[in-house]
N, C-alpha and C positions, 0 to 999 in steps of 0.2 A: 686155424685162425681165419677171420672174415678179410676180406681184403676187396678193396673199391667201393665200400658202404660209404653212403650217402648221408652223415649225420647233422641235424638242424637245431640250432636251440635258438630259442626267442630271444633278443637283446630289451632290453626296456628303456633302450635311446638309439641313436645315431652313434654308431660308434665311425670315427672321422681318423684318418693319418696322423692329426696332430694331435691325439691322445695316448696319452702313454698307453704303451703295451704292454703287458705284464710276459715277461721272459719265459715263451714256451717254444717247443723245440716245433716245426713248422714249415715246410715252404709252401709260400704263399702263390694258390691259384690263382685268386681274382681277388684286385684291391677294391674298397669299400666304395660303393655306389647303389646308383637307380638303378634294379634291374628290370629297364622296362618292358621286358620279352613276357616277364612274369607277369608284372602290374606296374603301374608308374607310382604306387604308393611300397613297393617294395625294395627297402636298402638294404644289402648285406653283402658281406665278404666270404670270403672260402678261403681254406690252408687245405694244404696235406698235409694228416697228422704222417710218425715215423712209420705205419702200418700201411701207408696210401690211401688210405680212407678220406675221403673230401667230407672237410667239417663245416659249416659251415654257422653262423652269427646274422639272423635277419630281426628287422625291425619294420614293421608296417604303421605308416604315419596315419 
């Protein structure tokens, strides 16, 4: 089994702390922001799924 992959899926808004989460199992790398290291138009968060795999949710404004 793969372990430390780096998974990205497109969000199609800002997803923000005060939106509901939908209950998955998770802990959370990095909470939702700018990552301006990347681009100053790129927002996204990252969890570790239960396999360690960093998943991550981006949205480019």
């Amino acid at each position: 089994m793969t372990r430390g992959a780096h998974i990205a899926f497109v969000a199609g808004s800002r997803w923000t702390p005060s939106t509901p989460r939908p209950s998955r199992p998770g802990e959370p790398k990095l909470p939702p922001g700018i990552r301006a290291e990347y681009s100053p138009r790129y927002y996204a968060a990252f969890v570790y799924d239960p396999d360690g795999n960093n998943v991550e949710a981006v949205h480019h404004d």
